[in-house]
Backbone as a chain_set.jsonl record, in Angstrom:
{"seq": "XXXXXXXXXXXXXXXXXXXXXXXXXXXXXXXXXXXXXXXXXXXXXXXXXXXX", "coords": {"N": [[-21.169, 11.808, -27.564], [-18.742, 10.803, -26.302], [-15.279, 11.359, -26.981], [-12.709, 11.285, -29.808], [-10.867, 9.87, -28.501], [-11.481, 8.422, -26.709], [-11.189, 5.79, -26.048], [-8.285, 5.721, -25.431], [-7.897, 7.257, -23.732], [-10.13, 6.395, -21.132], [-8.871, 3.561, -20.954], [-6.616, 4.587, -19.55], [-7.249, 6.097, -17.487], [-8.706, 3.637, -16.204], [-6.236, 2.165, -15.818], [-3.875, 3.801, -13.928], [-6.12, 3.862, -11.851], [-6.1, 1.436, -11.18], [-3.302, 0.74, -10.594], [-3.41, 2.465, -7.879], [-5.122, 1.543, -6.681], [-3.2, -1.155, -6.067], [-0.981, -0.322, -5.088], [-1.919, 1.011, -2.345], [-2.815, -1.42, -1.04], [-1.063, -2.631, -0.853], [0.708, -1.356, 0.866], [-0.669, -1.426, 2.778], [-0.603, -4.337, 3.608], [1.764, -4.146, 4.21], [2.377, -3.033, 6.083], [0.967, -3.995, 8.324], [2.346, -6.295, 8.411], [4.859, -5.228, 9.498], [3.826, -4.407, 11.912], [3.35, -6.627, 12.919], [6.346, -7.667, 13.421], [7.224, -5.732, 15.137], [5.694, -6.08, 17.434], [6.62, -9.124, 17.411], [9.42, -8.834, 18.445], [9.325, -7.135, 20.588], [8.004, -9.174, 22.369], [10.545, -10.858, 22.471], [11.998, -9.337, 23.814], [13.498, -7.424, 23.35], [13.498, -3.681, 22.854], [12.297, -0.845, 21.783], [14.25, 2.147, 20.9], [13.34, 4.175, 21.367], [11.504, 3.441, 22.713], [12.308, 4.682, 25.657]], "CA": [[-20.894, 12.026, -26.157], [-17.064, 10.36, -26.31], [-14.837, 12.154, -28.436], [-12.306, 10.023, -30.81], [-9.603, 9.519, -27.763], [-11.903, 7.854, -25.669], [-10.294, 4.772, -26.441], [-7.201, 6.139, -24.739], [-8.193, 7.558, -22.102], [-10.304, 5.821, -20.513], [-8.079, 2.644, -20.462], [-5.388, 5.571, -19.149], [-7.918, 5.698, -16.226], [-8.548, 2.362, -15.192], [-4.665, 1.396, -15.745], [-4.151, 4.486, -12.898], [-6.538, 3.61, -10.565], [-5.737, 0.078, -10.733], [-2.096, 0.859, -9.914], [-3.282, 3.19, -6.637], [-5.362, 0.388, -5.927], [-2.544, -2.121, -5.543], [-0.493, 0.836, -4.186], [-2.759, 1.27, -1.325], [-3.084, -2.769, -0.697], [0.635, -3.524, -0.899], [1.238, -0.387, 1.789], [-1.313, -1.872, 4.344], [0.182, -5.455, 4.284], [3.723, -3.901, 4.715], [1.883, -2.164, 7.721], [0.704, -5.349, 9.307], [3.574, -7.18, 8.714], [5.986, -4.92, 10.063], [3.442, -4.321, 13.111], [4.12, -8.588, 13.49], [7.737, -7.836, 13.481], [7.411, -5.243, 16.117], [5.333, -7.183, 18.543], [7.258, -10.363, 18.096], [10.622, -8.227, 18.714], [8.832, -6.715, 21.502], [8.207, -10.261, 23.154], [11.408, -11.651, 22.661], [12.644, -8.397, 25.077], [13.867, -6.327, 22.378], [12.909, -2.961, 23.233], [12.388, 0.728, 21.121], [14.828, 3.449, 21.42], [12.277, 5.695, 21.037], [10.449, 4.041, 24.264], [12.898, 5.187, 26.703]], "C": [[-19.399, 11.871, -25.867], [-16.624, 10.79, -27.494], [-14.006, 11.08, -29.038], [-11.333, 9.65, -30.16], [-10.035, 8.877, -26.66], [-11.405, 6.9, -25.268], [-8.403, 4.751, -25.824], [-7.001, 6.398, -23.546], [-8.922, 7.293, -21.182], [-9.236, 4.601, -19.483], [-6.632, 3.051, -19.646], [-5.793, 5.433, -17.526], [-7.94, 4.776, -15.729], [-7.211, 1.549, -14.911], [-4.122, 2.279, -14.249], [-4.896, 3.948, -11.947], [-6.324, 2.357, -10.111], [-4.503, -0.21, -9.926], [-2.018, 1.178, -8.952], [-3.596, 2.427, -5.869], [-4.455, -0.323, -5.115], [-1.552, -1.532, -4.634], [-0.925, 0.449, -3.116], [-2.72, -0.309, -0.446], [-1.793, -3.266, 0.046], [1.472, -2.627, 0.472], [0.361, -0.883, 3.218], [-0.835, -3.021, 4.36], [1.447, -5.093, 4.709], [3.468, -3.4, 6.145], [1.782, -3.157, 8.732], [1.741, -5.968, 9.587], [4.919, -6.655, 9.515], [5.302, -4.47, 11.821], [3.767, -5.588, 13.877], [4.844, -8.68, 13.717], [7.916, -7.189, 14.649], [7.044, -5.925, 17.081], [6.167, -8.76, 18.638], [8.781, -10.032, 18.775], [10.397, -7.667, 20.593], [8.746, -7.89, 22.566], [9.708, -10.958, 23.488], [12.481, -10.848, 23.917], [13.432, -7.639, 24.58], [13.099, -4.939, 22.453], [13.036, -1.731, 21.844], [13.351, 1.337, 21.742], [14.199, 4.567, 21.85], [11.202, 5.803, 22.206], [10.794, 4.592, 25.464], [12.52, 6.276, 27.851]], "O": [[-18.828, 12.754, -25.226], [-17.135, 10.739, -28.612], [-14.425, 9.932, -28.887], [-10.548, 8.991, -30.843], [-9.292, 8.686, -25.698], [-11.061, 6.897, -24.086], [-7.593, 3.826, -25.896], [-6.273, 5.998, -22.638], [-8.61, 7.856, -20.132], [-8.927, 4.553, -18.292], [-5.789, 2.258, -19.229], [-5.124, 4.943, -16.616], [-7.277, 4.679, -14.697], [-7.054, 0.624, -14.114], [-3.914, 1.507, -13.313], [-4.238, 3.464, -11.027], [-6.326, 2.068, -8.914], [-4.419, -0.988, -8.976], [-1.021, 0.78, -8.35], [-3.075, 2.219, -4.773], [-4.541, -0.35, -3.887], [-1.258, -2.07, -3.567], [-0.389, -0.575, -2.692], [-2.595, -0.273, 0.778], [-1.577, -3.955, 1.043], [2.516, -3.018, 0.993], [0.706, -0.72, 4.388], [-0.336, -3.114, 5.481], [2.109, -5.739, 5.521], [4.246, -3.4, 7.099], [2.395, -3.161, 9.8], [2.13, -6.228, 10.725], [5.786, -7.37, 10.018], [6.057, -4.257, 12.77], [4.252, -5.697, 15.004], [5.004, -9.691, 14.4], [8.679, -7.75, 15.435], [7.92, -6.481, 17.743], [6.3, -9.405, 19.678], [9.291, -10.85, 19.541], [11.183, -7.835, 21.526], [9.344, -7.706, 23.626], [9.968, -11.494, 24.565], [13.339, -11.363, 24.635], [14.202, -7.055, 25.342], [11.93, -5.032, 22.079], [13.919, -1.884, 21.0], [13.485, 1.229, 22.961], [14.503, 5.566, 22.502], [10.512, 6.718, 22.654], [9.958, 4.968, 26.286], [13.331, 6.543, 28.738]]}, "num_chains": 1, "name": "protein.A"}
């Protein structure tokens, strides 16, 4: 059923998806955290350019 490179490529696969994984993880805390930065910027009366 597995040819003689299975051994390769598999572990090719799960090394990949593991990486998109943490990808994916490491891009939504940067999301949150920089949403925390906005709202506390936002309180202190620091405004957007962009809300004008």
């Amino acid at each position: 059923m597995f040819g003689p490179y299975t051994g390769f490529i598999l572990p090719s696969y799960a090394v990949s998806a593991l990486v998109i994984v943490i990808m994916i993880v490491r891009i939504m805390l940067q999301y949150k955290a920089q949403q925390r930065e906005i709202a506390r910027l936002e309180a202190a009366g620091i405004k957007r350019r962009s809300a004008k």
